[in-house]
C-alpha positions in Angstrom: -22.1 2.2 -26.0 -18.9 4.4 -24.9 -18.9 7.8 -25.6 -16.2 9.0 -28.3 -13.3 10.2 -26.7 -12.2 13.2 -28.4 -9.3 15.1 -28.0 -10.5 18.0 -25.9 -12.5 15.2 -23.7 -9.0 13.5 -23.5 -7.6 16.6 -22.1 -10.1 17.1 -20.0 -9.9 13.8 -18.4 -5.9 14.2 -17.3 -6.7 17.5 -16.0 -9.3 16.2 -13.5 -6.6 13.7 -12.4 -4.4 15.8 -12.6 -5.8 18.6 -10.5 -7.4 16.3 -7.9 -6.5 18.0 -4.1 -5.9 16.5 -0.9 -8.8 13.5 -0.2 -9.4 13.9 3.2 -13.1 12.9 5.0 -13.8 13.1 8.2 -16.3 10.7 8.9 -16.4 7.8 11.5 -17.2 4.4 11.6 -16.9 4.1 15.4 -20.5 2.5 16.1 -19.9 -1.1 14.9 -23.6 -1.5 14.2 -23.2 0.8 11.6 -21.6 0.2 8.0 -18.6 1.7 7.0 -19.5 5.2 4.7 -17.7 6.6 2.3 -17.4 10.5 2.8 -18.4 12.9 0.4 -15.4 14.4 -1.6 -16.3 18.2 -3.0 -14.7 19.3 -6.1 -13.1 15.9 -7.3 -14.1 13.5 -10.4 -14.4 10.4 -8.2 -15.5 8.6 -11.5 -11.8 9.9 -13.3 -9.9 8.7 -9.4 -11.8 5.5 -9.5 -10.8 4.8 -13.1 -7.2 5.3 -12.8 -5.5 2.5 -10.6 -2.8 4.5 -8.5 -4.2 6.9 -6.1 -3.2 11.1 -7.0 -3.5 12.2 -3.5 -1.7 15.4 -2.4 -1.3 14.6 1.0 2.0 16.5 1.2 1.7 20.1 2.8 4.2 20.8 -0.4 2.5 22.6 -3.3 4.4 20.5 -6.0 2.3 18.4 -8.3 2.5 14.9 -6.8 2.9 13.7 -10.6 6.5 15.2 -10.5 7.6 12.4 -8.6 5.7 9.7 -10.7 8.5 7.9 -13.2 5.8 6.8 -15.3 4.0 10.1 -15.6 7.4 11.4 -16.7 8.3 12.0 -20.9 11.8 10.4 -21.5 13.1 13.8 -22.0 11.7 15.1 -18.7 13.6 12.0 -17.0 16.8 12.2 -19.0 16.7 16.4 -18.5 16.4 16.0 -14.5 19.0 12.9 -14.6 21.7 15.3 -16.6 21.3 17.9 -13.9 21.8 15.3 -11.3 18.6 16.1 -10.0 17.6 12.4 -9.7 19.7 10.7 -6.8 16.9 7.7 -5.8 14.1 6.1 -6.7 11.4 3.8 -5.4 9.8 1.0 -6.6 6.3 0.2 -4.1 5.4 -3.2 -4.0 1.7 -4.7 -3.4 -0.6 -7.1 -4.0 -3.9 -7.5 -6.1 -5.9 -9.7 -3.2 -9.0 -9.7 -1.2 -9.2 -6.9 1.8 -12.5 -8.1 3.1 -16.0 -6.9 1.8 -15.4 -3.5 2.0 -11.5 -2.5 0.8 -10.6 -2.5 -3.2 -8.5 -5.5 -4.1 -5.7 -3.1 -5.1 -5.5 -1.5 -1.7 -2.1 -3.0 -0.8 -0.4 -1.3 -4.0 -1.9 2.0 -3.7 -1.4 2.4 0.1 2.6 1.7 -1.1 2.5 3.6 -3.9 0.9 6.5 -1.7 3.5 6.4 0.6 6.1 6.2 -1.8 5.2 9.4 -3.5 4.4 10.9 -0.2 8.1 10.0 0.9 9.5 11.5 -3.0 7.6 14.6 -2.4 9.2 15.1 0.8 12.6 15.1 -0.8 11.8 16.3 -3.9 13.3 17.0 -6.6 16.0 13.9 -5.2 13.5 11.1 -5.8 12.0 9.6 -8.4 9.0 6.7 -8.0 9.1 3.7 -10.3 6.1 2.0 -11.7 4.6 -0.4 -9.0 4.5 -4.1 -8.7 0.9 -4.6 -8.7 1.1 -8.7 -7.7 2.8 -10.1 -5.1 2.9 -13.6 -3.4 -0.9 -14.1 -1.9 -1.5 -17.9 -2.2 -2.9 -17.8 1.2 -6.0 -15.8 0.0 -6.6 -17.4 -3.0 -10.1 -18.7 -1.3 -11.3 -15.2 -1.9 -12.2 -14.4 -5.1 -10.5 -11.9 -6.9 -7.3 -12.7 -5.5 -3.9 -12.5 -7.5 -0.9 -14.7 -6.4 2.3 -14.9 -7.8 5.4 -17.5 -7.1 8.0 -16.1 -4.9 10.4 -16.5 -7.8 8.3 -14.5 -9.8 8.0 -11.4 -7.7 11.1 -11.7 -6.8 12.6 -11.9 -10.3 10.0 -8.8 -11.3 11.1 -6.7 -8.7 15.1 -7.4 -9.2 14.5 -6.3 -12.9 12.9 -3.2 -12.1 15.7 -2.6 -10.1 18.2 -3.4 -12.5 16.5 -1.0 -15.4 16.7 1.4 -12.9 20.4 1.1 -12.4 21.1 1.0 -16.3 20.0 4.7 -16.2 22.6 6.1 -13.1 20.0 5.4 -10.2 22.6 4.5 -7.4 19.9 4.7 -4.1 17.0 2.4 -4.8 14.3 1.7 -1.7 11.7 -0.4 -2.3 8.2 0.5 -0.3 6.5 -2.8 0.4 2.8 -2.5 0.9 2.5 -6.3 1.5 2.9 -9.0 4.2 3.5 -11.4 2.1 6.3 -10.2 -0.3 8.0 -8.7 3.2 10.4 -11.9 3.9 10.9 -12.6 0.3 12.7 -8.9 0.1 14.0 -9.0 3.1 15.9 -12.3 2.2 16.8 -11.5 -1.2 18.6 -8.0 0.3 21.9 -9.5 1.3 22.4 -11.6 -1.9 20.9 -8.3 -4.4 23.3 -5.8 -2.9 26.5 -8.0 -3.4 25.1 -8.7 -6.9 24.0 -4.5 -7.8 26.6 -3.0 -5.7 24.2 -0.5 -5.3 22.9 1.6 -1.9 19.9 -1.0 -2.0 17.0 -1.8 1.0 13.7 -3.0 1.1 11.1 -1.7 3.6 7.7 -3.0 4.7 6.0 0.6 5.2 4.2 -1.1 8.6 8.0 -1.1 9.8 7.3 2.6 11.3 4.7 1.9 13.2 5.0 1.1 16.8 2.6 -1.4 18.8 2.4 1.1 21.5 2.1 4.2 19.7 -0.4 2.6 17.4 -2.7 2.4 20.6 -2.7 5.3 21.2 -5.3 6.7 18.6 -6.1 3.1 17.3 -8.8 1.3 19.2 -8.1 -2.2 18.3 -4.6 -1.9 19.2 -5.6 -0.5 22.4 -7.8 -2.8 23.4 -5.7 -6.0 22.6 -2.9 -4.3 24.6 -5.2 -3.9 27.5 -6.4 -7.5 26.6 -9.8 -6.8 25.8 -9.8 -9.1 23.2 -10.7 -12.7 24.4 -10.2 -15.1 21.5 -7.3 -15.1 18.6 -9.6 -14.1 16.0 -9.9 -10.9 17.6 -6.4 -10.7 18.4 -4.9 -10.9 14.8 -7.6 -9.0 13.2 -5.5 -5.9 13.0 -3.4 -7.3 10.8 -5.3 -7.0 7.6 -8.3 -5.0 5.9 -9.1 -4.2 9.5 -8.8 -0.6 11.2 -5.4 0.2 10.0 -5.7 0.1 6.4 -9.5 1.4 6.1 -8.3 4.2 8.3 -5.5 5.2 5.2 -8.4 4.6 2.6 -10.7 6.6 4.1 -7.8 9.2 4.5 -6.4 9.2 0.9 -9.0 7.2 -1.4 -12.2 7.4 0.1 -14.0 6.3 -3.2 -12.0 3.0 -2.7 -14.1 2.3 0.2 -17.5 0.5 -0.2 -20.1 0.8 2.7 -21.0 -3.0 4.0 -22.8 -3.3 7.5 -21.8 -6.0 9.4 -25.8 -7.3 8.9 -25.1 -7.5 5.2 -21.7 -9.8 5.8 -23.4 -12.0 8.2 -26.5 -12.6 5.8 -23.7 -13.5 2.6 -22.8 -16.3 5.1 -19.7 -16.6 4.5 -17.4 -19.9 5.0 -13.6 -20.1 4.0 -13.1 -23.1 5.5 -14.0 -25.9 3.3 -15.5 -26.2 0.5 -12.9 -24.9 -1.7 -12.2 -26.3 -5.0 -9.4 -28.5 -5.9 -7.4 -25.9 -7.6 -7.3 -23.4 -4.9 -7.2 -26.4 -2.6 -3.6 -26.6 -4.4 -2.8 -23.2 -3.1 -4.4 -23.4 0.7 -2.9 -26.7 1.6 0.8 -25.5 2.5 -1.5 -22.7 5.1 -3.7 -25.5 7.0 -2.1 -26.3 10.2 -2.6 -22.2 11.2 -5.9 -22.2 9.4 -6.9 -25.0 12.2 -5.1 -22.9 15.2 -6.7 -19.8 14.1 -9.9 -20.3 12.1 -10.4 -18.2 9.4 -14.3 -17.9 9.8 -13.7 -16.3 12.8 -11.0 -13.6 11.9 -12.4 -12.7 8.5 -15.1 -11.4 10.8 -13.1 -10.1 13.5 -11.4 -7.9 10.5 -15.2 -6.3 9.1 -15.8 -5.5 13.0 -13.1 -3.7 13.7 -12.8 -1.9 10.1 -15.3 -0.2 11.4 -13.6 1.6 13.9 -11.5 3.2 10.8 -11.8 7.0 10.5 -9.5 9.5 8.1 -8.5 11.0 10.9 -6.5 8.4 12.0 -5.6 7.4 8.7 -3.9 10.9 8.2 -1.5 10.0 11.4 -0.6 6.5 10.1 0.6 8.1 6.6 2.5 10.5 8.6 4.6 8.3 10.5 5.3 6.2 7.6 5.9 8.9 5.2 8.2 10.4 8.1 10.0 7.1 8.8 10.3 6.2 5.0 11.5 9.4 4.1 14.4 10.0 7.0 15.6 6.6 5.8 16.0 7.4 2.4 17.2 10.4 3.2 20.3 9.1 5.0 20.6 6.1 2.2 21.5 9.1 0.1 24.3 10.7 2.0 25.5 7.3 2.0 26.3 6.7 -1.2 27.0 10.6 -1.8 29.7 9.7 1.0 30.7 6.4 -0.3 29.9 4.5 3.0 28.1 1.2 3.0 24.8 0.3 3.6 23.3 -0.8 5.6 25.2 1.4 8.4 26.0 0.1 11.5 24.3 3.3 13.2 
């Protein structure tokens, strides 16, 4: 039976949210014989975090409430207040996806890393940006063998997102970014751009929030990347592991939403004996069947275990950097898609 929720209790509960401080752990996963932990968090309701599906990180050295910059954690005469001042002059709308990040990552880690970046970059330029509500589904029909997984059509996403935009327009919002947190929605934005911005006449661009990060610079505090630059990595499995639930985004779990990572040793993967290569049924057959030909060149036995292994090698640490240079990259843009509609000069610039 649930407890009553009163209305002290309710209270209560949004001022645990609410007051939640920076989530940052220090703990490291480099042995790969060892599982993944989950650091201990002091002074936080994990059980109110876990509950609520956006992360409320304060990541940001600034002291404002990271819930300033949340659209939907707005009242309508909050927005309309800041909107008459002209306080508002952009806003973002993050994109994910609901899908399958391994054994060890939440299924809604793609739309809370973008939605953590998002506010990250808002915060930055505060009181100038405003973050719409996310897109929590994206286009995933290549991981529909995993259970849990969320897919929808390109035309779907892309119709959701366009919409969002357009509500957003309909109030005076005349700089909208979107924050992609996705590699599967990236092309579909990136191709819909040129067509939306004739359409809005907006200052309008979409932006994978991997675009900041560097191959080269990545290796530097990244061991995966390091070691397939030095070609350490002998088969493709290996190779393309990084891409996904691997290092990369554990290391920005651990850093901002520790409770969102579950502790799986790579004994415990190998005894669930795992096998995403046949046995599928005919449904998600229907949604596999376009993927096959690079499901044959690169296995996907193989990398889904590539991906645990090197997941372990994910520390806070490092995820603190990589939401740096994002939220550094994400925010200078925006920043400049700003002056460019303040200035009345096109965008994209050709500088």
């Amino acid at each position: 039976m649930k407890p009553k929720l009163s209305r002290r209790n309710f209270f209560q509960t949004l001022t645990a949210i609410g007051s939640a401080g920076a989530v940052v752990a220090s703990s490291s996963c480099q042995d790969s014989s060892k599982p993944v932990s989950t650091p201990q968090v002091a002074s936080i309701n994990t059980a109110d975090l876990a509950s609520s599906p956006l992360p409320y990180s304060t990541m940001s050295s600034s002291s404002i409430n990271p819930r300033k910059v949340l659209l939907w954690e707005q009242t309508r005469k909050e927005v309309r207040e800041a909107l008459q001042r002209g306080d508002i002059k952009a806003a973002i709308v993050p994109t994910g996806s609901t899908e399958q990040h391994n054994e060890h990552l939440v299924l809604g880690t793609d739309v809370a890393s973008a939605t953590l970046l998002s506010e990250q970059t808002a915060l930055r330029l505060y009181p100038q940006v405003i973050v719409s509500t996310p897109c929590p589904v994206g286009w995933a029909p290549y991981h529909m063998a995993r259970k849990g997984t969320l897919t929808l059509s390109k035309e779907t996403f892309r119709s959701f997102v366009f919409e969002v935009i357009e509500s957003l327009i309909a109030h005076g919002i005349k700089t909208i970014l979107v924050c992609n947190g996705h590699g599967g929605n990236h092309h579909i934005l990136k191709q819909a751009l040129p067509e939306w911005r004739k359409k809005l006449g907006i200052t309008l661009d979409a932006i994978s929030y991997s675009e900041a990060y560097k191959d080269e610079e990545l290796a530097t505090f990244l061991t995966s990347y390091k070691l397939r630059l030095e070609g350490k990595y002998d088969n493709i499995a290996e190779q393309t592991a990084d891409s996904h639930a691997s290092e990369h985004e554990t290391s920005i779990a651990l850093a901002a939403y520790p409770q969102r990572v579950r502790s799986v040793s790579m004994k415990e993967y190998d005894d669930a004996k795992l096998n995403y290569e046949s046995g599928m049924t005919p449904k998600v057959w229907e949604y596999m069947k376009p993927f096959d030909s690079q499901r044959t060149t690169n296995p996907e036995n193989a990398r889904d275990r590539a991906r645990q292994d090197q997941a372990l090698l994910g520390t806070a640490e490092k995820g603190k950097k990589l939401i740096e240079i994002s939220a550094t990259y994400l925010s200078d843009k925006l920043q400049k898609m700003i002056h460019a509609t303040e200035k009345g000069l096109p965008w994209p610039t050709n500088t």
